[in-house]
N, C-alpha and C positions, 0 to 999 in steps of 0.2 A: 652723270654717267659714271662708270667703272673705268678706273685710269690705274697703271702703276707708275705710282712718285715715287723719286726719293728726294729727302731732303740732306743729305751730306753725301761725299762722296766715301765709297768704301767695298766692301766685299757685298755678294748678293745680298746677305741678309738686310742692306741697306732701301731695297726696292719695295715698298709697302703699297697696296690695294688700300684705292678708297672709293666709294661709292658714293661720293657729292661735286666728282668734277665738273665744270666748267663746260657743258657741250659747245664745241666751236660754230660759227655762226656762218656758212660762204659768203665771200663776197665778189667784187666784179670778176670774172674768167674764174671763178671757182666752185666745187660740187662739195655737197657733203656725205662723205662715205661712212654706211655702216659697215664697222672694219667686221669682218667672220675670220681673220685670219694673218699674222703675223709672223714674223722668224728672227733669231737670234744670229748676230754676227758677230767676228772677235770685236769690229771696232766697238761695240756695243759695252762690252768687257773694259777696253779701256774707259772710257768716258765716263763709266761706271763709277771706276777705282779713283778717278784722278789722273790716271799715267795721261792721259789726254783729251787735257780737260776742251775739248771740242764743244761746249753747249756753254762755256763762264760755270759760273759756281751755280748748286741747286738751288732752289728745287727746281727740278724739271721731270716730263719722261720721255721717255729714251725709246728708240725704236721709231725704222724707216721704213721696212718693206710693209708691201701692205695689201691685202686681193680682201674684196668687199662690196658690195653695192651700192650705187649711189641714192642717195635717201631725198636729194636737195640737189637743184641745181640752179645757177644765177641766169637770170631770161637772159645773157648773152651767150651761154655756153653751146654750144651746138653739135659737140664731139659725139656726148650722152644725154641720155632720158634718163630721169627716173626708172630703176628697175634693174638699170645695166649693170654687167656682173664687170667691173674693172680691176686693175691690178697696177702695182708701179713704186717707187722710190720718191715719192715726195720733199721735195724740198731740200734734197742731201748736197753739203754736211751741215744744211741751217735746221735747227728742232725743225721735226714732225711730229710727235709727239702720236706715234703709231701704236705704242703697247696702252690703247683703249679701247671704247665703246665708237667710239665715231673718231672721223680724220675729216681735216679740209685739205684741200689740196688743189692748186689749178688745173684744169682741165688738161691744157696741153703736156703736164706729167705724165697723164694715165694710159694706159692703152685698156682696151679688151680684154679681159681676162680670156684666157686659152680654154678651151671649150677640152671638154671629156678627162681636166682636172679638177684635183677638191681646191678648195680654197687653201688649207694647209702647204700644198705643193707649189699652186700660183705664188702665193707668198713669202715661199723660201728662195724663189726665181729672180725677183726684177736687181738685188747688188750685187751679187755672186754671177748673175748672167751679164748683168751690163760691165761688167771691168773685166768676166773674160771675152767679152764681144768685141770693145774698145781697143783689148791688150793686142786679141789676133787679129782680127778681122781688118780692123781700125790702122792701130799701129804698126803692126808686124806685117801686116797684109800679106797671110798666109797662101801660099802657092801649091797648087798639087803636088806632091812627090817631094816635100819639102819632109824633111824630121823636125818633131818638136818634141822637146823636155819639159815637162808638167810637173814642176815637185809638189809634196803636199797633192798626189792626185788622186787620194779619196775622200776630200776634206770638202767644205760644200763650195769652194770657187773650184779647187782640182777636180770635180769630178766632171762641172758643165765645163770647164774647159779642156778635156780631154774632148768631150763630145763636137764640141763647137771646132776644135782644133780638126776632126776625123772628117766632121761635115765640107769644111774648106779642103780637105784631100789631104791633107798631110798623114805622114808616119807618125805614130805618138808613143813616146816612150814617158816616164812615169814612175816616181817615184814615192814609195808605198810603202807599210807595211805589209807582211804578208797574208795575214789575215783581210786584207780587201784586194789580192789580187785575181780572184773570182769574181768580184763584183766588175772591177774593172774592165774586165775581160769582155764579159758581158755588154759594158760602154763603149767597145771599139779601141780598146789600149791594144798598141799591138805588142809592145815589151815595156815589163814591170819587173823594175831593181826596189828589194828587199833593201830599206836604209838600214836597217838593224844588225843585218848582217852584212851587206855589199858595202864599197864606195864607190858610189854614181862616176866621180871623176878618174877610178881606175879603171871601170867598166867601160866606157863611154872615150877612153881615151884615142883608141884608135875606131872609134866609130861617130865621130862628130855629130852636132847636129845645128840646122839653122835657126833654130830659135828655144831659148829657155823664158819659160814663165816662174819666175821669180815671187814665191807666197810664203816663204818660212823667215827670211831676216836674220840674223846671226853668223855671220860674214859667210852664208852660204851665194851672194850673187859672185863674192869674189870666187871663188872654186870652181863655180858656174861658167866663167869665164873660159876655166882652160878646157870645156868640151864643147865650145862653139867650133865653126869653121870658121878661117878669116871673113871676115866681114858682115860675122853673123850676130844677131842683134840680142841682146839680152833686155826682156822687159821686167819691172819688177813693180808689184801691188803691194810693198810692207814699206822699201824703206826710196820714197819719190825725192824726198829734200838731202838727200847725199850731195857733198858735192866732191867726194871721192872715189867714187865709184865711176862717175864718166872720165876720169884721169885715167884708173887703170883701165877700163873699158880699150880707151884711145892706145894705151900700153903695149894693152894684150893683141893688137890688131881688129879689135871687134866694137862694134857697140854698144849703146845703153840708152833704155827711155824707160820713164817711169808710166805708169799710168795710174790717173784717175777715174773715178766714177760720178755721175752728176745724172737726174734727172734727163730721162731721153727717152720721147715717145715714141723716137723713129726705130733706136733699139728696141724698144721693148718687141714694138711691132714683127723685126726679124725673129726674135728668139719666139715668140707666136707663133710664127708661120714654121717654125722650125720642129715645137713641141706637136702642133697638129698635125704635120707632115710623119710624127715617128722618130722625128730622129734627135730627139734630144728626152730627155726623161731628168725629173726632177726627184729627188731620192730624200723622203724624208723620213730620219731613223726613228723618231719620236716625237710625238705632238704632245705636250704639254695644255693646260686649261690658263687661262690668263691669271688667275691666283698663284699660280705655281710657276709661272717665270723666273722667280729666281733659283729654282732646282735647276731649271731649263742653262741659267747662267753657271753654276756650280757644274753641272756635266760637261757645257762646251769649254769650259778653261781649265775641267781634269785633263782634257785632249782624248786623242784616239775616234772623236766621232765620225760615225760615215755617212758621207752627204749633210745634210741641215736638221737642225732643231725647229719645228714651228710652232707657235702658240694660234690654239684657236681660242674666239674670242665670242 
């Protein structure tokens, strides 16, 4: 099959196309999926380079999201049939080895792919939805009439987690350049601060809010802090393994939890019901051909993209 390896670690150019891998083989509780469709995430970028080195040394490939068909399945599985369109996060953060021709993956990862999407959009959905699903829904356990601050909220975890923050009832504010505060808008943000020219924490000073979602890293959760209300919770997706940040948390009168992402077919399930329902939209700025993945990686780490990168396959 068609796989992208690499074998050192380093800059995109390091991701080479080969056409004699290895097809994976199901076995007990597992389907084998013709992938049609893939997406690009920062941790992807790390792992790449080395900063985090997540997978030991190369070679390997890289990439988890995944919307496909199943081609193979083990007479125990009973989830899917041959034929079924599914979608999911396999295996995360152990290889999956997504940017190919085919995936394996246990049954109980995958859900249903969301009907009246491309595969492109299914696939830019299952890690950027499940840690903002985990962050609010989960953790923060978002309450109607509650405010939340989204930084990074045209980026592809900010953008479903504005929506999924609007869907639990909250007020969403968001922070943006301005060139995606149209889009936004559009997603149900109800205020959008310009980082480029505003500062979120003068803006926001005397307008509190009960919860920040935490996705930029660079001592922005600490700042973050002084526009919580007492005892309001800050969650953060870049930087889990602090252990300075729940000091000041504790400090500042407020909270702190990190959140992960992991394999979840019960999430996936929600954000399903969530996209057929209308009320969640997956935004994907560019699809990419599986050869060309490492442009795909060269544009998400120029920055500025809106919504997700997807590779079809």
């Amino acid at each position: 099959m068609r796989a992208i390896t690499q074998k050192t670690f380093g800059g995109p150019e390091v991701l080479e196309l080969t056409g004699d891998a290895p097809r994976p083989v199901p076995g007990p509780t597992q389907v084998l999926v013709r992938v049609r469709a893939t997406s690009v995430n920062p941790v992807e970028l790390f792992v790449r380079s080395g900063a985090f080195p997540l997978l030991g040394e190369p070679p390997f490939v890289l990439g988890w999201d995944v919307s496909g068909v199943v081609e193979e399945a083990d007479p125990g599985v009973h989830r899917f049939a041959v034929g079924d369109e599914v979608y999911g996060l396999p295996y995360f953060p152990a290889a999956a080895g997504a940017n190919a021709e085919y995936v394996v993956a246990p049954a109980r990862q995958l859900a249903r792919k969301p009907a009246g999407i491309s595969h492109e959009e299914a696939a830019a959905l299952p890690l950027v939805g499940l840690t903002a699903w985990h962050a609010l829904a989960e953790i923060a356990q978002v309450q109607p009439g509650q405010r939340v601050l989204v930084h990074g909220a045209g980026g592809g975890l900010g953008h479903v987690a504005v929506q999924i923050a609007k869907h639990l009832g909250a007020e969403v504010v968001g922070t943006a350049s301005a060139g995606k505060h149209a889009f936004l808008r559009g997603l149900g943000a109800d205020r959008l601060i310009d980082y480029r020219t505003e500062d979120y924490a003068q803006v926001l000073r005397d307008e509190p809010v009960d919860v920040v979602l935490e996705t930029l890293g660079g001592g922005n959760a600490e700042r973050s802090f002084g526009v919580l209300r007492p005892g309001g919770l800050l969650v953060t997706a870049v930087e889990r393994l602090s252990t300075t940040l729940p000091q000041l948390a504790a400090a500042a009168g407020v909270r702190f939890a990190a959140v992960g992402v992991e394999p979840d077919a019960a999430g996936l399930a929600e954000l399903t019901a969530l996209v057929e329902a209308g009320r969640l939209k997956v935004h994907v700025q560019q699809a990419f051909p599986l050869e060309k993945l490492s442009d795909a990686h060269a544009l998400l780490a120029a920055g500025g993209v809106q919504g997700k990168l997807a590779i079809s396959v």
